[in-house]
Structures are given as structure tokens and as C-alpha cells.
C-alpha positions as CSV (number, residue, x, y, z in Angstrom):
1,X,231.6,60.2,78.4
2,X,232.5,57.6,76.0
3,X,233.9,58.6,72.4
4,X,233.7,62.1,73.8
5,X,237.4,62.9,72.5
6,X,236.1,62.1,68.8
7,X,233.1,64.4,69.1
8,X,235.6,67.2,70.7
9,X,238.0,66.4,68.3
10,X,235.4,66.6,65.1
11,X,233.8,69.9,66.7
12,X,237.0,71.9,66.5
13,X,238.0,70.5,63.1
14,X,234.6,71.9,61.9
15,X,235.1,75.2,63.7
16,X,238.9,75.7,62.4
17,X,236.9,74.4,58.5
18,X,234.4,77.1,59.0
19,X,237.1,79.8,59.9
20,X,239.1,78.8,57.4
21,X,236.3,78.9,54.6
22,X,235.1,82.6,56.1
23,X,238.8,84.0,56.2
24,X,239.4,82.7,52.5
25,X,235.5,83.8,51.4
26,X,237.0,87.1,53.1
27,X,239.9,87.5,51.5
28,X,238.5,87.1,47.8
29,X,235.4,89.6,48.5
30,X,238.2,91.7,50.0
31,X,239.9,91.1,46.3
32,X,237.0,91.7,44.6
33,X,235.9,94.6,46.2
34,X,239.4,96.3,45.4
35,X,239.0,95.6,41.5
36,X,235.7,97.3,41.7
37,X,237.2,100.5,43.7
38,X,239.6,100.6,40.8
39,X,237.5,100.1,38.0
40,X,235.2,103.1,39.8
41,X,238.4,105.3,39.9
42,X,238.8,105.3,36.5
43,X,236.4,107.4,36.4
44,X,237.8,110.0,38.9
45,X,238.2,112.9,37.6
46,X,234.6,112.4,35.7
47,X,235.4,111.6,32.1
48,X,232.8,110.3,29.8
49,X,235.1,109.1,27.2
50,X,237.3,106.0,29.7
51,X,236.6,102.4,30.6
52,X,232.8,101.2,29.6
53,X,231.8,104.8,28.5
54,X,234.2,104.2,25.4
55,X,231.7,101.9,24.2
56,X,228.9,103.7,24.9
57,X,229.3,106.9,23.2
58,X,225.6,106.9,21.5
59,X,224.1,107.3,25.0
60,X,226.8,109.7,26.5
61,X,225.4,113.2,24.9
62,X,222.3,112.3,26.9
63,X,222.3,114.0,30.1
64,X,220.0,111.8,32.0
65,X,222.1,108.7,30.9
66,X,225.8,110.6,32.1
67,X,224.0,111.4,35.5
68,X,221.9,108.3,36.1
69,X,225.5,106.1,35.1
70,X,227.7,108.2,37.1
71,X,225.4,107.8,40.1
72,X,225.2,104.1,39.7
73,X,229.3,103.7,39.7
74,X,229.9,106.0,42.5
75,X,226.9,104.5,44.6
76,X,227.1,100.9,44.0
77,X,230.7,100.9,45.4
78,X,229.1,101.4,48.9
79,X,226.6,99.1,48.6
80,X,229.0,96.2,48.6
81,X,231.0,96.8,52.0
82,X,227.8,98.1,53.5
83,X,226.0,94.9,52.8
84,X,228.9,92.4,54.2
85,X,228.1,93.6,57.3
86,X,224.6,92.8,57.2
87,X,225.5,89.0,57.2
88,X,227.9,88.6,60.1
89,X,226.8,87.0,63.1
90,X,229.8,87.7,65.3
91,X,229.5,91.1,63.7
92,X,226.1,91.5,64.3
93,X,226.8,90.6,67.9
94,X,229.6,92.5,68.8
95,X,229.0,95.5,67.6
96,X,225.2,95.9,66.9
97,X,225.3,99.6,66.3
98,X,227.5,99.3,63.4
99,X,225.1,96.8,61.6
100,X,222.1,99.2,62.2
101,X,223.9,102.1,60.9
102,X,225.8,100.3,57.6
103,X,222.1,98.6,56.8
104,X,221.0,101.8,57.0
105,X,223.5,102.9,54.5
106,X,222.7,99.8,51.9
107,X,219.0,100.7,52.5
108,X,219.4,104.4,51.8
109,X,222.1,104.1,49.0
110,X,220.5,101.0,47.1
111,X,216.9,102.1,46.8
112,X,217.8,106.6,46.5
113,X,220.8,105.9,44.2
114,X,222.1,102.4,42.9
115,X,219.1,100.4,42.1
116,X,216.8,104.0,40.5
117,X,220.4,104.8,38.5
118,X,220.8,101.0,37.5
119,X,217.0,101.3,36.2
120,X,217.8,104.0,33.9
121,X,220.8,103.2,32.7
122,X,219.2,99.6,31.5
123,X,217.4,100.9,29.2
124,X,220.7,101.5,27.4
125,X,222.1,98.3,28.0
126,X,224.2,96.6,25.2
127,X,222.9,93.0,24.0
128,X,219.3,93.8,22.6
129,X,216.0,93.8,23.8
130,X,217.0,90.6,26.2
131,X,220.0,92.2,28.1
132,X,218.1,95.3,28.8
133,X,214.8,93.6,30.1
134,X,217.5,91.5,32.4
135,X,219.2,94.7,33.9
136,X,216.0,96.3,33.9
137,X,214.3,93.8,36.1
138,X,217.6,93.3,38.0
139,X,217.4,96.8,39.0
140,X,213.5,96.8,39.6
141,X,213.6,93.3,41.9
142,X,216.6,95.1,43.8
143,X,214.5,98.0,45.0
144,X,211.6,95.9,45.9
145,X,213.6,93.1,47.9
146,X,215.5,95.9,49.7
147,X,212.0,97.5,50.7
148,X,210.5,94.7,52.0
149,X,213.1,94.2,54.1
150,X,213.0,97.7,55.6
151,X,209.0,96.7,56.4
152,X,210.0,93.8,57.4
153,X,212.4,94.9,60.2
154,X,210.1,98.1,60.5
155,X,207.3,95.6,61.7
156,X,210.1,93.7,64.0
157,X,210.1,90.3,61.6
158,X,213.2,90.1,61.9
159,X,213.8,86.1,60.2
160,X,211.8,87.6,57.2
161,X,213.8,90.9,57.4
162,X,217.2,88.5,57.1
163,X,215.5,86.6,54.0
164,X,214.8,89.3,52.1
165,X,218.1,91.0,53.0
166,X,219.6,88.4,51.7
167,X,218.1,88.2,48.3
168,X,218.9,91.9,48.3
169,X,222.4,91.4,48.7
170,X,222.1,88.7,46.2
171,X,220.9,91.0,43.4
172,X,223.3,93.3,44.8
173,X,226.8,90.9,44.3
174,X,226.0,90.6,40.1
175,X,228.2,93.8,40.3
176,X,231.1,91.3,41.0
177,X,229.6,88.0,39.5
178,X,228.2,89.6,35.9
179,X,232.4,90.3,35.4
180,X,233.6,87.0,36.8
181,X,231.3,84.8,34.4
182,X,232.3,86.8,31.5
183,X,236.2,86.8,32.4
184,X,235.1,82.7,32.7
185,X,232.8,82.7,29.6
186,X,235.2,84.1,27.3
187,X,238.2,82.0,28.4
188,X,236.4,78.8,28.1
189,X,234.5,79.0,25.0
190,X,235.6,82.8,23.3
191,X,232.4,83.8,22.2
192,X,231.4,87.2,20.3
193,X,231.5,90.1,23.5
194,X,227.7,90.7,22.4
195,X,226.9,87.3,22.8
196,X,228.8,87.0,26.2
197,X,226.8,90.1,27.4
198,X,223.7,88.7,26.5
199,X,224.6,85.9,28.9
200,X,226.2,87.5,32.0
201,X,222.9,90.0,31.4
202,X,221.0,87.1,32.8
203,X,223.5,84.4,34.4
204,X,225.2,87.5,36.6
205,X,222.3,87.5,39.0
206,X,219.6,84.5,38.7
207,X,222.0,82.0,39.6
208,X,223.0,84.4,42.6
209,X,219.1,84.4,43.7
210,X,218.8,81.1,43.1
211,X,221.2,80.6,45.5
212,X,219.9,82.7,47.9
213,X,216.6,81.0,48.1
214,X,218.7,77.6,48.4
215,X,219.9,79.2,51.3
216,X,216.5,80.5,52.5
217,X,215.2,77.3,51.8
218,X,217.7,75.2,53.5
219,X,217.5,77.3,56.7
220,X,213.7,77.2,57.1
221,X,213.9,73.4,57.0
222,X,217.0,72.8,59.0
223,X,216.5,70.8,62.3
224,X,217.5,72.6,65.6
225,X,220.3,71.0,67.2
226,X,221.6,70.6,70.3
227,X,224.7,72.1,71.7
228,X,227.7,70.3,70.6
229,X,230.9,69.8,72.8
230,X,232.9,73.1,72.7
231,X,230.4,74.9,70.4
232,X,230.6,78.6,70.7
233,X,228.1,80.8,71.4
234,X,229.3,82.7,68.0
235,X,230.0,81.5,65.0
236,X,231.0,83.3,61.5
């Protein structure tokens, strides 16, 4: 077929693109997830006086707050991991009884532990009124999206069960992204910590939904395509 060679030639230059962008995407959630893991040691043996609880030694008599924060640390470390999975096709395909049983690990552990203990502990929150009505809600929206996805998939709607997994995971990834803006916030402009807080309270997951719905969006509207020249069945 004529010009065939540039379509072959364009295919695998997207492919090796894509793999390329997923094995670097990887490699800094791998990152990422490995800061987390130590920051969530520091707590190990279980000290109330290390890391964030040295700032928050008002609320740290209170034995609801020293439960409901341990539970969110220990918990929220497993929600990360567990929710990569969710989000792999080749994954997904390969081995399908993994993805069943880590979703049902991010269902369980989100909406029992993480998003109940991030809830309480939100009312605590540094920053004023405004950054606890942001964690608040964060926590609240969490739970919901991640239940609507279990009805979702419980009622075998599955496209609907990936979109609201998705904005579940979103929600879920402010553990990573509500630390990135303020390591970027305060090396850009140096504001006052409470006034950096009162930014990431809000910044550190709507701009991560709003990406997910982009996403949403852009994938209910997309055109199906055809085939192309040594397109694989699987893709990242």
C-alpha cells in the first residue's frame, strides 16, 4: 500500500512515545510512593510527638484525633499501590484476578479506614475555617466516588464503574500532589507556611479532579478508530 512505511514508521514511534511516557510516569509514582512509605515510617514505633504531629500537639491529647490520624497514615499508604493497578490495561488484561482483588483492597481500605480517618482528622486541619472545609469535603467526596463505583461495577456498568474510579483515585493522589505544590509554592514565591496550607488545602486535589473529568470528558467524546498498522491489541 502506498506511504504504508510512514504510517508503520509513525505507529511505532507513537507506541515506543507511549512506553516511554508510562515507564517515566512509572518511575516517578514509583518515587513518590517511596517518599510517602518513609514519611509513614516515621511514625513506626507510634510516636505522637515526630514529623506533622510536632505541630499538632493541641489535638494530640485527644484520643479520637491520635486514632483517627494514625489510621489515616497507616491506611492511605495502601491506597496508593492498590489504586495503580486499577488503571492498567495490560494489567487489567493479564492478570484480571489481581485487579479484582487490589480494587477490592482500595474499596475496603479507602471507604473503612482512609477516607472516615481523613474526615475526622479535618476537622483539625491547620489554615482556618477554609482548609478544614477543603479536607473535609476532600475526605467526604472520596467515600462517595469510591461507592458509586462499587454500585456501579456491582450493577455490571462497567465504563461508569472506570469513571468514577478514576475520580476516586484522583481525590486519592492529593496525598502526593498537596506536598508537591507546596515544595513548588514555597520555592517560587516563599509565602507564610499557613498561607501555603491554605492553598495546597484546596489546589492539592481540585485541579487533580479537574483533571479527571478532562479525562472523562475527553474519552466519552473520542471517535473510534480503526486499527492502525502494527497496533497492539494492548496498550499501557
Amino acid at each position: 500500500m502506498r506511504g504504508s512505511p510512514f504510517l508503520i514508521i509513525r505507529e511505532l514511534m507513537s507506541r515506543w512515545i507511549r512506553r516511554a511516557m508510562f515507564v517515566t510516569l512509572l518511575g516517578v509514582y514509583s518515587y513518590t510512593l517511596w517518599l510517602m512509605l518513609r514519611i509513614t515510617l516515621e511514625y513506626i514505633p507510634i510516636r505522637s510527638d515526630v514529623a506533622f504531629l510536632a505541630i499538632k500537639q493541641d489535638y494530640v491529647p485527644m484520643l479520637h484525633y491520635r486514632v483517627a490520624f494514625f489510621i489515616h497514615v497507616f491506611s492511605a499508604i495502601l491506597v496508593l499501590p492498590a489504586g495503580y493497578t486499577q488503571f492498567s490495561k495490560r494489567m487489567r488484561s493479564a492478570y484480571p484476578a489481581l485487579h479484582r482483588r487490589m480494587g477490592w483492597l482500595y474499596v475496603l481500605v479507602t471507604v473503612i479506614l482512609a477516607a472516615p480517618s481523613g474526615l475526622v482528622i479535618g476537622f483539625y486541619s491547620n489554615g482556618g475555617p477554609g482548609s478544614r472545609v477543603a479536607f473535609c469535603l476532600l475526605a467526604i467526596l472520596w467515600e462517595v466516588f469510591t461507592l458509586i463505583a462499587v454500585v456501579k461495577i456491582c450493577r455490571r456498568q462497567v465504563v461508569e464503574h472506570e469513571r468514577w474510579m478514576l475520580r476516586s483515585f484522583a481525590l486519592a493522589l492529593s496525598a502526593i500532589t498537596l506536598r508537591a505544590w507546596k515544595v513548588l509554592l514555597v520555592w517560587l514565591f516563599h509565602p507564610r507556611p499557613m498561607d501555603v496550607y491554605r492553598i495546597v488545602a484546596w489546589l492539592g486535589w481540585t485541579l487533580n479532579l479537574a483533571i479527571a473529568e478532562w479525562l472523562i470528558y475527553n474519552r466519552k467524546h473520542q471517535k473510534p478508530r480503526g486499527k492502525r498498522p502494527c497496533q497492539s491489541e494492548s496498550s499501557f
